[in-house]
NULO-803420 format. One line per 5 residues: number of its first residue (from 1); their letters; for each residue x, z, y of C-alpha. Coordinates in nm, 4 decimals. Example, Ala and Ser with C-alpha at 12.3 -4.5 7.8 and 13.67 -1.06 7.14 Angstrom:
2
1> AS> 1.2300,0.7800,-0.4500; 1.3670,0.7140,-0.1060
% end
This chain:
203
1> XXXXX> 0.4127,2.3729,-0.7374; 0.2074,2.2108,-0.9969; 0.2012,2.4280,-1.3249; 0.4033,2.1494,-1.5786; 0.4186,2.1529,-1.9395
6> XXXXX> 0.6009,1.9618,-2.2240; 0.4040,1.7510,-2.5046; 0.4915,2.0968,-2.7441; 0.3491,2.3305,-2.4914; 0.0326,2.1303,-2.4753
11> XXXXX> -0.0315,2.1095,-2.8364; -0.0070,2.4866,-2.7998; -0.2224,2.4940,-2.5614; -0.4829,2.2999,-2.7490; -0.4473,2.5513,-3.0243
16> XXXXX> -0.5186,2.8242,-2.7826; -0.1662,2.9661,-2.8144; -0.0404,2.9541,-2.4582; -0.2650,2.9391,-2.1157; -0.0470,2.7202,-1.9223
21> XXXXX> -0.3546,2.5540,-1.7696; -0.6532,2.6561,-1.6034; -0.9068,2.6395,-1.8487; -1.1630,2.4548,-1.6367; -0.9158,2.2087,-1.5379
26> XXXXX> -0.9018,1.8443,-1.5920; -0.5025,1.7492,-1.7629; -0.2997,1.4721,-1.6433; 0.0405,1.3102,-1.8123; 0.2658,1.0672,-1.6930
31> XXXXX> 0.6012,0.9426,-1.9286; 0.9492,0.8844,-1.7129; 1.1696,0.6824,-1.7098; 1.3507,0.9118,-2.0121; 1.0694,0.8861,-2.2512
36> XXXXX> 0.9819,1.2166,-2.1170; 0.6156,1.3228,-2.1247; 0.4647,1.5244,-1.8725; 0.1807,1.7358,-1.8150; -0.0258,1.8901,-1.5097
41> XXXXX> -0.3435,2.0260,-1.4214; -0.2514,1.9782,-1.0557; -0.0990,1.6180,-0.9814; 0.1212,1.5596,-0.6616; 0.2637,1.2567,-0.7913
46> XXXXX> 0.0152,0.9240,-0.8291; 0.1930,0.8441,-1.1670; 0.0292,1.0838,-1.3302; -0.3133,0.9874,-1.4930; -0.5744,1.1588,-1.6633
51> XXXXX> -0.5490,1.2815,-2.0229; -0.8243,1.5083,-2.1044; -1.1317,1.5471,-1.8583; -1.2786,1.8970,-1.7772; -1.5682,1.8272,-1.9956
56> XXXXX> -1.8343,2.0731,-1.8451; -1.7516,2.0103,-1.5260; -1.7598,1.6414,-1.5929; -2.1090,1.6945,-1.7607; -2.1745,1.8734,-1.4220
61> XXXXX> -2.1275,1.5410,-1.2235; -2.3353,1.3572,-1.4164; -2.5990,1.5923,-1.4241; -2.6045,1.5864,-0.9955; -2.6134,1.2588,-0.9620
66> XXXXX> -2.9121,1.2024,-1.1641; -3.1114,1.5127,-0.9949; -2.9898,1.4121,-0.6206; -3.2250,1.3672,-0.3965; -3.1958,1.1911,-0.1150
71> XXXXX> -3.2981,1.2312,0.2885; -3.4089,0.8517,0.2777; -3.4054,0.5663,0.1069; -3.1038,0.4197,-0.0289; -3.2406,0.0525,-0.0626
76> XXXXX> -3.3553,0.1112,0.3244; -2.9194,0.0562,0.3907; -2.8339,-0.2026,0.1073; -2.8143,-0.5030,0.3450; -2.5491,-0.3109,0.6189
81> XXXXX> -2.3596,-0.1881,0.3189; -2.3217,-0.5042,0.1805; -2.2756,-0.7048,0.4646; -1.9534,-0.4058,0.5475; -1.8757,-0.4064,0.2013
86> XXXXX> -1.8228,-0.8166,0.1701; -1.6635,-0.7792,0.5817; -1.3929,-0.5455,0.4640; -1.3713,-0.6297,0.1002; -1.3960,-0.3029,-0.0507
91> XXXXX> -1.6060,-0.2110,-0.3414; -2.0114,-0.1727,-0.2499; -2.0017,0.0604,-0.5442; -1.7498,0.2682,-0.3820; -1.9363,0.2416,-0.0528
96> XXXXX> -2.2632,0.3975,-0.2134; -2.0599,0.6394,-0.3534; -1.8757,0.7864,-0.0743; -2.2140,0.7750,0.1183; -2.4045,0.9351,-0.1743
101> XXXXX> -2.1067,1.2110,-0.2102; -2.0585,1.2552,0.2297; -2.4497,1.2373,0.3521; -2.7160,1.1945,0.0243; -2.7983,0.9258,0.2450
106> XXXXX> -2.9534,1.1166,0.5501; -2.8612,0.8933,0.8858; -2.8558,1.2604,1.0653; -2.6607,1.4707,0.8618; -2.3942,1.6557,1.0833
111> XXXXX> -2.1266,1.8569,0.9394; -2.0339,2.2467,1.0407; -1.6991,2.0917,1.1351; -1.8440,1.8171,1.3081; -1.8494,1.5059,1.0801
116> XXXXX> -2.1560,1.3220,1.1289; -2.3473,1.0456,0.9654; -2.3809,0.8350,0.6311; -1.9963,0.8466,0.6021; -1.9645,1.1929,0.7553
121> XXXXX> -1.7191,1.0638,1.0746; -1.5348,1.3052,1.2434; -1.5170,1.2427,1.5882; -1.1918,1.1188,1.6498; -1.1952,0.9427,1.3639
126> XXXXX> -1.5118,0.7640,1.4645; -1.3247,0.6976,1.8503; -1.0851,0.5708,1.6644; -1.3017,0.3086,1.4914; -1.4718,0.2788,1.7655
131> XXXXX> -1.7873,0.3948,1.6621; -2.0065,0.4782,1.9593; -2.2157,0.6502,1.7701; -2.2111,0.7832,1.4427; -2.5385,0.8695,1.3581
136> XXXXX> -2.6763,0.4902,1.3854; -2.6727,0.3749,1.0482; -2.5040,0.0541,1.0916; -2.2267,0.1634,1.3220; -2.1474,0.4407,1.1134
141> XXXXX> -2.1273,0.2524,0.7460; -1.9108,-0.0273,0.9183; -1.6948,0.2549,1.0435; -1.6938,0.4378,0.7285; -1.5798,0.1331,0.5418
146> XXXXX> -1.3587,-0.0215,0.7797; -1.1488,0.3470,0.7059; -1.2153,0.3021,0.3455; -1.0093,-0.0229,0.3617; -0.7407,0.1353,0.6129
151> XXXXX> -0.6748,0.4050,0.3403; -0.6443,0.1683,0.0404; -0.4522,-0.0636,0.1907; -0.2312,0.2417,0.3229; -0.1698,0.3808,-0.0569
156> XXXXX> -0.1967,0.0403,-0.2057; -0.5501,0.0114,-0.4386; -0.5064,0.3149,-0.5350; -0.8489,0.4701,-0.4688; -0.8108,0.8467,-0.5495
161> XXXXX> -0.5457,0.9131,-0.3422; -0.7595,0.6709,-0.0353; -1.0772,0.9204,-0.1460; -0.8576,1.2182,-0.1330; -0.7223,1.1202,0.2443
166> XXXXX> -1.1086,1.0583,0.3232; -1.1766,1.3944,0.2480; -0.8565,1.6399,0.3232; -0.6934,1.3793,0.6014; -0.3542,1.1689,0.5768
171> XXXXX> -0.1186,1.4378,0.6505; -0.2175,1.6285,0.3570; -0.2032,1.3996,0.0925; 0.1195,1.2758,0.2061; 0.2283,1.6415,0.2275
176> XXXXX> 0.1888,1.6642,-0.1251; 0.2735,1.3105,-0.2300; -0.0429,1.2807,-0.4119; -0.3924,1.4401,-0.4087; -0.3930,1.8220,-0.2313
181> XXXXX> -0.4158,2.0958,-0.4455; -0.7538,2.1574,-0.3161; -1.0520,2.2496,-0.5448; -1.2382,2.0617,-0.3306; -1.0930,1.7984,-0.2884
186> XXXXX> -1.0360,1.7144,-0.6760; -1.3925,1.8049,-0.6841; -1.4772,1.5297,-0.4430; -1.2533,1.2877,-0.5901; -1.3812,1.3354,-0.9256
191> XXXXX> -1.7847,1.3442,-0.7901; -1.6985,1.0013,-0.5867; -1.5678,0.8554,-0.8433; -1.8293,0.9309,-1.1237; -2.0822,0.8079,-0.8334
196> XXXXX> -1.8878,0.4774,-0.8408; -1.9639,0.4396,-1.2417; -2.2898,0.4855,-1.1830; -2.3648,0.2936,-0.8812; -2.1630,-0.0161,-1.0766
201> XXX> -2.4621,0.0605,-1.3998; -2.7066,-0.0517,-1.1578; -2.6183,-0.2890,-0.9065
% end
């Protein structure tokens, strides 16, 4: 269960007086219907939104997107991504990000578990899609974004819980009605997103 607090309990917290919260966690509130105001450093629920960023690792994200360094090319897939991009109507920032996050752009990167590609398919995913093969670039980004649009349209726009079902699958997210309690999958939420910022600075 996600660790909960009251607006008192986090002003204690700020002061150091009570460690309710991970430390290195980013803090999310959400007000009911009550006037209630609630607090969590591990969200199940979408209302909740972010109230104070984890500032070093946040700093962190930043820092890895501007030393990346990529297999290939980006500007070698701009015209597939935004030809998928415009297709399916989903963000090209968001595109570039999830590739940037998934592959850092290498066409050949396979996965331990077997996701493969730009947009790291897994292979029934990618049968699903109908993706014949996952390592060509274009088949693989109009895959990848064709999903994209399945999962946003599935959880309505709202694009970190569609990032967190790209990365941790369906079932989990709506095990948890929200995004999994996974380190790694907030982490991958968060670095996607921060991509996104960036990408949208320079297009």
């Amino acid at each position: 269960m996600p660790k909960v607090a009251s607006i008192l309990a986090l002003a204690l917290l700020l002061l150091g007086g009570v460690g309710y919260f991970d430390a290195n966690a980013d803090i999310y509130r959400y007000e009911d219907e009550e006037g209630v105001v609630h607090f969590t450093d591990a969200p199940t629920d979408k209302r909740f939104k972010i109230f104070m960023r984890d500032i070093k690792r946040d700093r962190k994200l930043r820092t890895t997107f501007k030393l990346a360094r990529f297999t290939r090319d980006p500007a070698e897939f701009e015209p597939i991504i935004t030809q998928c991009a415009q297709e399916f109507g989903v963000d090209r920032s968001l595109v570039k990000a999830v590739i940037h996050a998934e592959s850092g752009y290498n066409p050949n990167a396979v996965s331990p578990k077997g996701a493969s590609g730009l947009m790291q398919l897994m292979p029934k995913t990618a049968r699903d899609l109908k993706v014949a093969n996952s390592l060509d670039p274009r088949e693989n980004i109009r895959g990848g974004v064709r999903y994209l649009r399945f999962l946003l349209d599935t959880f309505r726009g709202d694009e970190s819980l569609a990032l967190a079902a790209y990365n941790a699958g369906l079932s989990r997210v709506a095990q948890y009605n929200g995004i999994p309690p996974y380190q790694e999958t907030r982490t991958y939420v968060d670095r996607v997103l921060t991509y996104r910022k960036s990408y949208q600075t320079t297009n």
